[in-house]
NULUMFI-708735 format. One record per residue (C-alpha): residue in three letters; x, y, z. Coordinates in steps of 0.05 Angstrom, whole numbers, padded with zeros to 5 digits, always signed. Example, Ala and Ser with C-alpha at 12.3 -4.5 7.8 and 13.67 -1.06 7.14 Angstrom:
BEGIN
ala+00246-00090+00156 ser+00273-00021+00143 
This chain:
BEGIN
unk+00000+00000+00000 unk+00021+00071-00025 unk+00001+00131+00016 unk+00015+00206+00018 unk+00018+00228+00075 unk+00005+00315+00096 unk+00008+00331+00161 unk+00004+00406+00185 unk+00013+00438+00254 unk+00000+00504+00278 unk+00018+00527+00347 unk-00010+00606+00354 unk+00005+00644+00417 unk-00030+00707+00440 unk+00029+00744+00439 unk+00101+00744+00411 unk+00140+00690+00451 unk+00216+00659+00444 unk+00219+00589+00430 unk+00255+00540+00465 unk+00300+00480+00419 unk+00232+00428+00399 unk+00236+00360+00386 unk+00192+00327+00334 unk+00188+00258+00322 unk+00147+00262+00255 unk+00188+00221+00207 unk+00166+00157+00184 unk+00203+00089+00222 unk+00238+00051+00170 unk+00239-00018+00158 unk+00231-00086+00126 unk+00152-00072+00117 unk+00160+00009+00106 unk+00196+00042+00060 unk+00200+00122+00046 unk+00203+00147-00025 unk+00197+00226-00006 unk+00195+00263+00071 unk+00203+00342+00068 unk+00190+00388+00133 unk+00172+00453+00129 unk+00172+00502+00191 unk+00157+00579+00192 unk+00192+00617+00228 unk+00247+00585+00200 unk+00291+00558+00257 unk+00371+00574+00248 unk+00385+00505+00259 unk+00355+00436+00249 unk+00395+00379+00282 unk+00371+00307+00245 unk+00393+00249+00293 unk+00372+00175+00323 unk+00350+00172+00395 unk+00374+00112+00441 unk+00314+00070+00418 unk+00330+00081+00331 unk+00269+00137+00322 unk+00291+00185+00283 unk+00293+00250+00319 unk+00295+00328+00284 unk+00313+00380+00337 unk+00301+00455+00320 unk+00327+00511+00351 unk+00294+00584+00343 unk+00325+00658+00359 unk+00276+00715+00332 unk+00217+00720+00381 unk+00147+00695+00337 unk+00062+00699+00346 unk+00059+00627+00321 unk+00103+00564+00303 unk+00079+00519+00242 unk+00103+00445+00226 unk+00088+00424+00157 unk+00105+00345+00139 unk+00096+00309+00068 unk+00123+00248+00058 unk+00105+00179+00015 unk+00114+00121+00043 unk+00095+00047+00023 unk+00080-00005+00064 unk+00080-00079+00064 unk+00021-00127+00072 unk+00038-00182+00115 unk+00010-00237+00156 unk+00024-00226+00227 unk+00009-00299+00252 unk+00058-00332+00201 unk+00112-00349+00253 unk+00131-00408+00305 unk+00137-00387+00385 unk+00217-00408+00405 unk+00226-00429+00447 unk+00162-00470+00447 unk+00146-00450+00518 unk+00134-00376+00493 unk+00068-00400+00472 unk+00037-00399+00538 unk+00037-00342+00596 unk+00064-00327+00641 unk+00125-00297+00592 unk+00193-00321+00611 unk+00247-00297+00560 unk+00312-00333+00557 unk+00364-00295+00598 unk+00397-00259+00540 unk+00333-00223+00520 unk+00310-00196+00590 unk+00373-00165+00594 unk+00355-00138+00523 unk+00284-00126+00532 unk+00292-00102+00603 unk+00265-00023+00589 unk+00204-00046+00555 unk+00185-00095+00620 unk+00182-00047+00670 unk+00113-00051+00714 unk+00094+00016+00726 unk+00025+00031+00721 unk+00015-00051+00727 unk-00033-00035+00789 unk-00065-00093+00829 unk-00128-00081+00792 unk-00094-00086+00724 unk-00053-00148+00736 unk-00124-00179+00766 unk-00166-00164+00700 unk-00104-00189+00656 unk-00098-00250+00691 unk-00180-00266+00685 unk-00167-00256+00607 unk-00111-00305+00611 unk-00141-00356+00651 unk-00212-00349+00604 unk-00163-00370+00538 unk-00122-00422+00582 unk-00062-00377+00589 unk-00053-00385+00507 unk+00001-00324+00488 unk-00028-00317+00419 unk-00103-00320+00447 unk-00089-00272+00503 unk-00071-00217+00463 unk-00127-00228+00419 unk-00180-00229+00476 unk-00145-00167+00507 unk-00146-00133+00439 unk-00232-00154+00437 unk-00233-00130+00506 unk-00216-00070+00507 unk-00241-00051+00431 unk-00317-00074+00459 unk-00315-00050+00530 unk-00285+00024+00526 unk-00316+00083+00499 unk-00268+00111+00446 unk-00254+00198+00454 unk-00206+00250+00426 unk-00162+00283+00471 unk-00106+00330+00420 unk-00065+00340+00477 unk-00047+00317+00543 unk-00005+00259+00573 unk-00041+00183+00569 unk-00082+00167+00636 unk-00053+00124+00679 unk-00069+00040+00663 unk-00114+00033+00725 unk-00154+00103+00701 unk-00168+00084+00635 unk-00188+00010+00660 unk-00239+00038+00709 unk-00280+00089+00668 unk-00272+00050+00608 unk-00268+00103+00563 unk-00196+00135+00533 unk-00160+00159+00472 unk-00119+00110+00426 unk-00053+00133+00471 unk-00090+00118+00536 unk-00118+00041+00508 unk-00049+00033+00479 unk-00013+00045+00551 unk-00079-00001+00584 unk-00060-00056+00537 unk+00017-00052+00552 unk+00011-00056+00625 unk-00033-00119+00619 unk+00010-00149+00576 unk+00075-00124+00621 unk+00035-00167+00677 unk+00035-00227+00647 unk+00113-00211+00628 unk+00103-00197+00558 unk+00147-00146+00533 unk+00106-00080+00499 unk+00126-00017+00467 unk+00090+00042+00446 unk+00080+00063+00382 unk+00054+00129+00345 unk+00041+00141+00278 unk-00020+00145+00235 unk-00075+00085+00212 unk-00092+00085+00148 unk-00147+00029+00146 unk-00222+00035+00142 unk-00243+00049+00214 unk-00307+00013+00245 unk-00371+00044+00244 unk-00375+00065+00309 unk-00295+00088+00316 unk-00280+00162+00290 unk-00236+00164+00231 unk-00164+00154+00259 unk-00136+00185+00184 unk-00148+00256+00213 unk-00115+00247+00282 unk-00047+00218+00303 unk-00060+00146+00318 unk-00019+00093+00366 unk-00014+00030+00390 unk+00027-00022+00418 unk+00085-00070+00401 unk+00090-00136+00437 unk+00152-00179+00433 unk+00140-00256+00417 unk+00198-00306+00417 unk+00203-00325+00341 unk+00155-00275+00311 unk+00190-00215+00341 unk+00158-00141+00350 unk+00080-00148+00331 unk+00029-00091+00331 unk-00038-00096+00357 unk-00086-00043+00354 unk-00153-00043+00406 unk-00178+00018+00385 unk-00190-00012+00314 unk-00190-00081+00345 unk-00139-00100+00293 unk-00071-00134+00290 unk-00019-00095+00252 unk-00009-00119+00182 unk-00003-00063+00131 unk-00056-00008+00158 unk+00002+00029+00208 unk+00052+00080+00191 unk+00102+00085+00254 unk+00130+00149+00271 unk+00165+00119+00330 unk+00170+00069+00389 unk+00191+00078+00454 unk+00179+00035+00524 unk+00169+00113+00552 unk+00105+00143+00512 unk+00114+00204+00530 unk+00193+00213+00502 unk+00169+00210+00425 unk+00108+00256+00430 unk+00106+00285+00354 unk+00121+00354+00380 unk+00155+00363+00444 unk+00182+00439+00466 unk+00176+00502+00512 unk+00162+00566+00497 unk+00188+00630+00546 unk+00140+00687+00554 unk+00073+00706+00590 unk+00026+00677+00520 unk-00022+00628+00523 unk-00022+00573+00460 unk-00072+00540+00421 unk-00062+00484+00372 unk-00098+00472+00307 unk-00076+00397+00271 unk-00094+00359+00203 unk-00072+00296+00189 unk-00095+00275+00117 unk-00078+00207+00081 unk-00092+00192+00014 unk-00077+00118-00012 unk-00048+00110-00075 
């Protein structure tokens, strides 16, 4: 699948301001599945320096750094990227064991996969739902993730939030409702419970949404990355209920969410900010 991808940002303050260096993590993640054909950035006001770089985790990273004070700060990204259909249950569990929970990685990968098993946010309440999933499809690896993908897609009452931090696990599992960054961090903690290593992801979804989900082609999307003995880093998706296969453009993964927010910067001044974003995909 071919898509063009224009993505615009537009931060206006109600007064002139000086702008701290930003970090954007708005390039596309390339890999064996994605490939980028074209990626240009435009910015007004122009900063006097753009540092392009990879952060400890392989996203690539552009750092801008401003002088002249400014009303407004715009981000403009095209690129065209195509990605590859694939099916993400063509693989074998090794060691065998892998295919049931609770997760136990040979030694040499929890010393690798060590960030991305951490348990905060795993409260009480979070491990107990995620080990009533496990226990209702026999503690099956492959089924687990499934059923957690079906439980949270059917259970939670999807919203938009633009800005903002995700809610904490136990938050988002209580008033069943959340944004695709809040059911993305649910999901990784109750997979981190039964030992499964996750990552967060954000980029954009370029699939037909359900009926009942808003349109994730106008809004940033994300989701999480599990790792599976065998069948490595695979995506799945609650707030489409989907498993990643060719729909997902990644921007970047971290175990952290909240280090690859697309835009991340301070301003100095007394101004208050709004922020006005489009996201449009067009498949090719």
């Amino acid at each position: 699948m071919i898509a063009k991808i224009k993505h615009n940002l537009t931060y206006q303050y109600s007064e002139p301001v000086y702008l701290e260096p930003h970090v954007l993590y708005v390039h596309p993640r390339k890999s064996s599945l994605l490939t980028i054909s074209e990626f240009s950035l435009s910015i007004h006001p122009e900063p006097v320096q753009i540092s392009k770089n990879l952060d400890p985790e392989g996203n690539i990273q552009n750092i801008l750094f401003f002088k002249e004070p400014t009303d407004h700060l715009n981000i403009q990204v095209h690129a065209l990227v195509e990605t590859t259909e694939f099916n993400p249950f063509d693989f074998v569990y090794f060691p065998f064991e892998s295919k049931t929970l609770p997760m136990a990685y040979l030694n040499s990968y929890q010393k690798t996969l060590s960030p991305y098993l951490g348990l905060d946010g795993v409260s009480p309440t979070v491990e107990q739902v995620a080990r009533q999933i496990a226990s209702q499809v026999k503690w099956s690896t492959s089924q687990f993730l499934s059923a957690l993908n079906e439980f949270i897609f059917e259970n939670f009452a999807y919203e938009i939030r633009e800005e903002g931090a995700p809610n904490s696990p136990e938050f988002t599992l209580t008033s069943r409702k959340g944004t695709c960054r809040d059911y993305a961090v649910l999901f990784s903690a109750m997979c981190r419970a039964m030992g499964l290593a996750t990552r967060f992801v954000s980029g954009y979804y370029t699939g037909v949404a359900p009926v009942d989900v808003p349109n994730q082609t106008h809004h940033l999307h994300a989701w999480v990355e599990v790792y599976l003995p065998g069948g490595g880093w695979r995506g799945y998706d609650p707030t489409q209920h989907e498993v990643v296969s060719g729909n997902h453009i990644p921007l970047a993964a971290s175990c952290l969410p909240e280090e690859i927010t697309p835009v991340y910067g301070t301003y100095r001044g007394s101004a208050t900010s709004n922020l006005f974003t489009e996201v449009r995909i067009d498949r090719l």
